[in-house]
N, C-alpha and C positions, 0 to 999 in steps of 0.2 A: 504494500500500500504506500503511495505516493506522501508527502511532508500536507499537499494542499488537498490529501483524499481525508490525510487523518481529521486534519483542523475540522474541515468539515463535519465527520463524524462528530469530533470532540463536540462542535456548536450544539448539532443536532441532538446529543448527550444529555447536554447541557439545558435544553430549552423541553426537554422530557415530561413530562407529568408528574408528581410523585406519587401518586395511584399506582400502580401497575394494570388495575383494571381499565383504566385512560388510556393503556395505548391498546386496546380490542378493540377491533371492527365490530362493534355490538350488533349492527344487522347481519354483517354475515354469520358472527360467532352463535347466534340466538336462531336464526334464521336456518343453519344447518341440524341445530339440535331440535328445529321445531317437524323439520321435514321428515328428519329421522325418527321421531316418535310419532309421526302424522303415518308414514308405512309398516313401520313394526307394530304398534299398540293395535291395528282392524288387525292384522297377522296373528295375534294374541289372542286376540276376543274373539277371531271368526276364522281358525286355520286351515277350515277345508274350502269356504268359498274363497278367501286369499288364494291360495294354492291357484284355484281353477282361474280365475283371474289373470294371479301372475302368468300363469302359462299358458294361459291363451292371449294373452298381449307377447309373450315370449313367440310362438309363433307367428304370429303378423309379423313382427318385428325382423325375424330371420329366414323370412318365405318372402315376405312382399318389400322390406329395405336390403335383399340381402346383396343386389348387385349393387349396393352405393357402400357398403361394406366392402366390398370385392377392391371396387376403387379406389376407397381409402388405403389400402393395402399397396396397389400395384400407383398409386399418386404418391404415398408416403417412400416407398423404396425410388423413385424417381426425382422426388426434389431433392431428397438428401444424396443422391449422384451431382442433382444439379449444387448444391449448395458445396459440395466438395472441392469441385472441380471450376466454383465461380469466385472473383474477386472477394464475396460476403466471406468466406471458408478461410480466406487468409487473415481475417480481422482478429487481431489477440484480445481473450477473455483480461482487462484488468490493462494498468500500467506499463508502460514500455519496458522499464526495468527488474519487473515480478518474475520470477521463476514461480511454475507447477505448487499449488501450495499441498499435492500429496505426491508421494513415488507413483512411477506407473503401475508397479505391484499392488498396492495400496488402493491406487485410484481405480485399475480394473476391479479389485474385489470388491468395493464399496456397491460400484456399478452395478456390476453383477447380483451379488447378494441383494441389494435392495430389487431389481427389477426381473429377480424372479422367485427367490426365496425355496421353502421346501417343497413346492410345487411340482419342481424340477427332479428332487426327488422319487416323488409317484410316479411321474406319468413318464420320465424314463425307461423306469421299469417296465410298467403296464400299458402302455398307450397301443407299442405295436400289436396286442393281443386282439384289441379292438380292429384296428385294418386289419390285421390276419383273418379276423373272420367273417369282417365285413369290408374289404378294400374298394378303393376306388375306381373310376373309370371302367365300372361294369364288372370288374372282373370277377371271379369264381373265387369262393372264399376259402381258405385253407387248402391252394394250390401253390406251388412253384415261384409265382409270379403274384399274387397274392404275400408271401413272404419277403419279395424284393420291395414292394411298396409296402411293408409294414415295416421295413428298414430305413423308409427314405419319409416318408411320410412327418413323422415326427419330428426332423431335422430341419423341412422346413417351415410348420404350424412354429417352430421357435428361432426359426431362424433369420435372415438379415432383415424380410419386412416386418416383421415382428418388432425388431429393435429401429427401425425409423420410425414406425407409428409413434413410439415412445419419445423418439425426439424430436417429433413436431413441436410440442409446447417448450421443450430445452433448449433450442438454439434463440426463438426469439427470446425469453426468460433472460438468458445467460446476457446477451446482448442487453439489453437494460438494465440490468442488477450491473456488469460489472464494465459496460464500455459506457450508456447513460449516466451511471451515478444513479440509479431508483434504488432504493433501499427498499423497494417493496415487492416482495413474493407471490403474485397473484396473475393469474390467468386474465384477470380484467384489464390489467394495467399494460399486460401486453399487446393488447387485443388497440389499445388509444389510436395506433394508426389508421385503424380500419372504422372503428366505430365512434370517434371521437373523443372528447378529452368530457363531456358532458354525459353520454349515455356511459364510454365507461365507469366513472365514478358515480352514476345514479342506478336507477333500479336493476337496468342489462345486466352491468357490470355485474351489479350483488348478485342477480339469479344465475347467473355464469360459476361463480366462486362456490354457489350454495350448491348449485347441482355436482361440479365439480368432486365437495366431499361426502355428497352423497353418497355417489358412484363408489369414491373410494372406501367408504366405510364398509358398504356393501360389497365390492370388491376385498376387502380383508376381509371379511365374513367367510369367502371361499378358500384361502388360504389358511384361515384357521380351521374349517369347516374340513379341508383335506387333513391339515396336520395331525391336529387333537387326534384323528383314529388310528392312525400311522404309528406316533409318540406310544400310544397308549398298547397298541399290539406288541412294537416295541418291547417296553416297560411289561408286559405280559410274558413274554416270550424268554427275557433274562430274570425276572422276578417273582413271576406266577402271580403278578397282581392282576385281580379279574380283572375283561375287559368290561366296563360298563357307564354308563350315562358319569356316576360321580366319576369317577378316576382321568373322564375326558373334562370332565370340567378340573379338577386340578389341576392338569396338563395346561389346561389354560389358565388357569392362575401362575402358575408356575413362568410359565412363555409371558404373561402378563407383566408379572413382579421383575424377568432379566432383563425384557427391551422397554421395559416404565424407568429401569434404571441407568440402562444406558443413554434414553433420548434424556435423564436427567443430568447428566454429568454431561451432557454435551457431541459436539461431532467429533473431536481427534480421541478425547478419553473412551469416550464410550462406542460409540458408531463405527470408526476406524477399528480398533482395539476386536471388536466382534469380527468386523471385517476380515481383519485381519488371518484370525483363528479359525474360522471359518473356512476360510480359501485352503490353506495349509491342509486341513483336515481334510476336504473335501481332493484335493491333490493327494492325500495319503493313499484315502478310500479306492479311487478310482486306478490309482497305480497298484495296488494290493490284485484289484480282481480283474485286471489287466492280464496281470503277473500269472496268477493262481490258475485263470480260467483259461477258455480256450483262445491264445492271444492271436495266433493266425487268422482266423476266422471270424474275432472281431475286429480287427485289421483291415483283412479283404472287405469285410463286409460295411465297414464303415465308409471304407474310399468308394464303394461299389454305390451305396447311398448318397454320396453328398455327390459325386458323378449325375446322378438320378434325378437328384433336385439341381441342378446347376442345368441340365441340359432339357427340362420340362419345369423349368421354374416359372415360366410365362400363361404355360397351360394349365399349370398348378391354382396360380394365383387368379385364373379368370373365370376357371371349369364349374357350372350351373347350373348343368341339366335342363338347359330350355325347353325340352321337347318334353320335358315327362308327363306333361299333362294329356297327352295325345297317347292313343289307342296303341298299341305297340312299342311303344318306348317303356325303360324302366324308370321308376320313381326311386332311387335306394336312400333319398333323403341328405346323402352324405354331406356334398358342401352346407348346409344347414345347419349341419347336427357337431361340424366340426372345424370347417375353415372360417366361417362366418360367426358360427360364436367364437372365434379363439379371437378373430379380428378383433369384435365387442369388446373381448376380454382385454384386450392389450387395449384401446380407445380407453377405456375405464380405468385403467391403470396409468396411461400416459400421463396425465397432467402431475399424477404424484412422483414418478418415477421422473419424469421430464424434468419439472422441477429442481429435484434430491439432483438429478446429475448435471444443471444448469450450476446448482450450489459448489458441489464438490470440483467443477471444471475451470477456478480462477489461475491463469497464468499461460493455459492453454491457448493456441488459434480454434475458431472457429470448427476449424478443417479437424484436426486434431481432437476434439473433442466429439463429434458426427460419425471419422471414421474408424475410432479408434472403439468407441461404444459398440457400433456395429463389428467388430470386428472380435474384440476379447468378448463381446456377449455373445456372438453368433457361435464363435469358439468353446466358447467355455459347454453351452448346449449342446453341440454337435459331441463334445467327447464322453457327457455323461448318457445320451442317446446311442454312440458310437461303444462305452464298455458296456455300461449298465443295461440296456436294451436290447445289443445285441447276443449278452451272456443268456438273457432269457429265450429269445427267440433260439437259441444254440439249444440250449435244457427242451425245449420244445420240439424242434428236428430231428435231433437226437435220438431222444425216445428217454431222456433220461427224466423228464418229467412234464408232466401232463400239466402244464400252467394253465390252459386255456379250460379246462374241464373243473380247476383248483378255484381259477375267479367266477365261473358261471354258477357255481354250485356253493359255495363258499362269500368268498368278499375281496373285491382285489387286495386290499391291505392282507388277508390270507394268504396271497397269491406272492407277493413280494415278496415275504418273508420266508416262504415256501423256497423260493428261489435262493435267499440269503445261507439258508441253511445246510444248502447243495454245494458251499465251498469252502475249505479249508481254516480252519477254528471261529466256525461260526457262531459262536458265540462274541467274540472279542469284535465279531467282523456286525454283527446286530448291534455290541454298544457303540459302536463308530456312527454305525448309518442310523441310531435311534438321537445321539445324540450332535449328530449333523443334522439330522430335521429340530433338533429344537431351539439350538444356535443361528440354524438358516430361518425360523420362523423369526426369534428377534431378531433378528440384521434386519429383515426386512421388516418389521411392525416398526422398530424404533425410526429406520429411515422417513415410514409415511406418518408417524405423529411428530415428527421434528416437520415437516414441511406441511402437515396441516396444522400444527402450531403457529408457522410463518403467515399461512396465508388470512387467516384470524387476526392478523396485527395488522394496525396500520403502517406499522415501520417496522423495519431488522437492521441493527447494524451491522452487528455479528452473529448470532445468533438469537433463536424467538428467548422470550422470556422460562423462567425452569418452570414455573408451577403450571402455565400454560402449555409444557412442551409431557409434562406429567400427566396433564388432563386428559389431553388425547388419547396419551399413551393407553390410559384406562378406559375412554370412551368406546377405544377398537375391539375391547373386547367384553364391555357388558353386553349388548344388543345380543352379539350370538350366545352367548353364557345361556340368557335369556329364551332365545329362539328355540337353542339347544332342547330346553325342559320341552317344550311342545309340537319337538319334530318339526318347526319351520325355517331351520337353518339356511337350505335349499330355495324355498320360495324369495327370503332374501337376497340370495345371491342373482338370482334369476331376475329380480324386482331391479338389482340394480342397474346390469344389463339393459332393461327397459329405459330406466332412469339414466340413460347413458347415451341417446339417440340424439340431443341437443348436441353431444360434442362431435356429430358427425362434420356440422354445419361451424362450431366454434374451431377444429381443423384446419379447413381451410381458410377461413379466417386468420389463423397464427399465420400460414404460408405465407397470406399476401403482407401480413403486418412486418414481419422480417425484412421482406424482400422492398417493401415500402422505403421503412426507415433508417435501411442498411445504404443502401443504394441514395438517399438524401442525403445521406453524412457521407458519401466517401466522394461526394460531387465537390465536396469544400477541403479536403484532403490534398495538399502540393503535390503529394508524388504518391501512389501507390500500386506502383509496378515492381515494389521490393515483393521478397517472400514472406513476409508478416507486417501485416498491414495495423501502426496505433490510433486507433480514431484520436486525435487531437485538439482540433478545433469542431466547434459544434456551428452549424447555422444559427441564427439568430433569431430565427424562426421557424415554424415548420406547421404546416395545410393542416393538423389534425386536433391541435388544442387551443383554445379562444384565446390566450395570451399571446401564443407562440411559443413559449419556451419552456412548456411540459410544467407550469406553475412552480419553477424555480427559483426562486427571487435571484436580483442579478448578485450578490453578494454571496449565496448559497453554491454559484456553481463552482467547483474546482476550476482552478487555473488552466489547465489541460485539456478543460471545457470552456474555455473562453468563448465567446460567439464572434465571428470572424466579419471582418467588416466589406471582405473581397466577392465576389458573385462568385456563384460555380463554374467550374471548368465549362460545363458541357449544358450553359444555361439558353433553355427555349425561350422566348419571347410569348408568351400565350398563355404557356404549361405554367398550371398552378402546381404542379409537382417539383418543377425548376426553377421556382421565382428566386432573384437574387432576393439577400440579404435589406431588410427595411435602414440598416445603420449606414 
């Protein structure tokens, strides 16, 4: 941080409230907990017509939106080519003189862990069981070829356009928080280019924010919803603690009490520190059953998969079944049931995760941060897809165990652990992977109550406030505690997804806001045909907030941000998008 970033701050400090409840966005902060008990409490009172409800709005939503799904997919993996590869990609997160303020070690894990947590766990495991018996693109289920796409399948529902969905809301975010100077965390505030400097800061804005942590609360709900039975089979399986209703809510108190602790102590003590341990652990695992299993053949079959997906990724990402409504075509429901909700899923998670990795990426380029997300996150997926997935589908082949007959009859969490037990001291190797899903559950819980703490405030300097970042921390996990007792864990998750349909449209909206006011500031920029581009001087104005100058006072901006008295390089005569400088 810069001598005129700090002062700044320090002002900003300084002219604070002493309340600490003074610096809450009270409409949003009230406004999300009213919406959250506005769908949970009818779910309470009324769980069977909720349910029918929720999923028959879950259906409309992935039958009749599911090709503007599709596009967000194949448009998100597209701009983040274009943002890479364009002038905006070279613009440095932060001060000219800032180095990374984490290791790349460090910063991949963070990434990683928060944006996909023990999730990745599961469905590693189980997912291909699912295409094996129902695969895509027509084919016959528990054949040859069937097996090949239950190998490839998985790799890429998590693979590169998965993690650009995610940084939709991240690149412009990161752009304001640390090339702007906004000390503010909010999907709204990004959004000033597009929607104005008056709608974002009035009702839009707030119902953008509110729906936001809706999504995501709802969105943790599945993640712990998967965890809690996993943890607890686990904990069964080394201790013969039953499995049952209590023992999964402990498991969530437990996951509660480690990432309530961590988002309290902060991002390097706590957040990192998990991070950290995490990654490690999770590199132990996957090189253990590498090792033990059969390594050739998940090998070949790894390279044989991502081959698969790299050379049908286009067909992957568009395939729809337009005909199945017609007399002779099949229906087998597939992109429905599993490309287009995963899309949802990742849409519902982007703004938290987007965010968490706008935060974490100060010192980086643009460029740098975009490809490198995509890259250790599409990686780190493809390897635990690549051992863990392909071990099972191997035990499957084989004959050496009947996985597929184990989850249909049984429970996939049965079905895992069934498989765990088929290698070499599997016991030591269940407290590894019991106690990697509970460290991967808080990485990622603590990441999204530190950034739904942030987006609650009106201002961050450095981090949101503790007892704020504590609240959340407990908020993500009452509701499903809750839902838990009445079997409607499920319906929430599903509710959120619904509750998730505005950010198709909030999306592309971040797109143009980027490209808007990335491209305004680098028109006032003397030279930037170097390889890392410092935004420096700011226009003195700019077409989207009634002041012009984003409600800065002229004394507030950093020196760095001085507004420049010269017109743009490449200034139109007409274009309100290129008007010079009023000074």
């Amino acid at each position: 941080m810069s001598k005129e970033t700090r002062k700044v701050s320090a002002r900003a400090a300084g002219d604070r409230p002493e309340k600490p409840f003074d610096m809450i966005d009270k409409p949003t902060f009230f406004g999300s907990i009213f919406l959250l008990l506005a769908v949970t409490l009818p779910l309470v009172i009324f769980p069977e017509q909720g349910a029918m409800w929720v999923s028959a709005a879950k259906n409309f939503v992935t039958s009749k939106l599911g090709v503007l799904y599709l596009l967000l997919g194949v448009g998100a993996g597209g701009f983040m080519i274009y943002i890479i590869f364009s002038d905006i990609g070279q613009i440095k997160l932060g001060d000219a003189e800032e180095k990374p303020e984490f290791s790349i070690v460090s910063w991949a894990a963070m990434l990683f862990c928060a944006g996909i947590g023990a999730s990745i766990l599961y469905w590693s495991m189980i997912e291909w069981v699912y295409y094996y018996q129902s695969p895509p693109f027509h084919v016959e289920g528990q054949t040859p070829e069937a097996a090949e796409w239950a190998a490839a399948y998985g790799i890429f529902h998590w693979g590169p356009l998965a993690w650009a969905i995610y940084l939709i809301p991240a690149v412009p975010i990161a752009y304001f928080y640390y090339v702007r100077h906004h000390s503010v965390l909010k999907i709204s505030e990004a959004l000033m280019p597009v929607l104005g400097e008056k709608l974002a800061h009035g009702w839009l804005g707030k119902l953008i924010d509110i729906s936001f942590i809706f999504g995501m609360l709802g969105g943790g709900a599945t993640t712990l919803g998967l965890a809690a039975p996993m943890i607890n089979e686990g904990v069964h399986e080394l201790f013969g603690v039953p499995k049952s209703l209590t023992t999964q809510i402990v498991v969530l108190l437990v996951c509660t009490a480690l990432f309530g602790y961590s988002a309290y102590v902060g991002l390097k003590k706590g957040i990192k520190l998990l991070s950290d341990i995490n990654f490690w652990l999770a590199v132990g695992l996957l090189l253990f059953i590498f090792i033990a299993g059969p390594t050739l053949f998940m090998a070949n079959t790894g390279l044989d998969a991502l081959g698969r997906v790299m050379s049908n990724l286009i067909h992957m990402a568009t395939w729809l079944e337009p005909f199945a409504e017609f007399k002779g075509f099949e229906d087998t429901h597939f992109p429905q049931d599993w490309t287009i909700f995963y899309w949802a899923w990742w849409l519902v998670f982007a703004p938290s995760v987007g965010l968490f990795i706008a935060r974490i990426s100060r010192g980086r380029t643009i460029r740098a941060m975009v490809a490198g997300s995509m890259f250790f996150g599409t990686m780190g997926c493809f390897l635990f897809f690549m051992v863990m997935g392909n071990y099972g589908l191997y035990l499957q082949l084989s004959g050496e165990l009947d996985v597929v007959t184990i989850l249909n009859d049984q429970s996939p969490t049965a079905a895992i652990f069934a498989m765990l037990h088929t290698l070499p001291l599997d016991y030591v190797v269940i407290f590894a992977f019991t106690l990697l899903a509970l460290i991967f559950t808080a990485t990622t819980f603590d990441s999204i109550s530190y950034i739904l703490a942030a987006v609650v405030q009106k201002e961050v300097d450095e981090e949101p406030m503790r007892w704020n970042r504590l609240f959340w921390a407990f908020a993500l996990s009452f509701m499903p505690i809750v839902l838990m007792f009445i079997g409607g864990l499920e319906t929430l998750q599903t509710a959120s997804i619904i509750g998730g349909v505005p950010l198709l449209a909030v999306a592309l909206m971040l797109c143009i806001s980027i490209v808007r006011a990335a491209h305004y500031d680098l028109r006032y920029q003397p030279d930037y045909t170097v390889k890392e581009i410092n935004i420096e001087e700011f226009p003195a104005d700019d077409p989207w907030t009634e002041e012009g100058s984003w409600d800065l006072p002229e004394d507030d901006i950093p020196a760095a941000g001085k507004p420049v008295q010269d017109p743009p390089k490449d200034h139109i005569e007409g274009d309100p998008h290129s008007r010079p400088s009023r000074l």
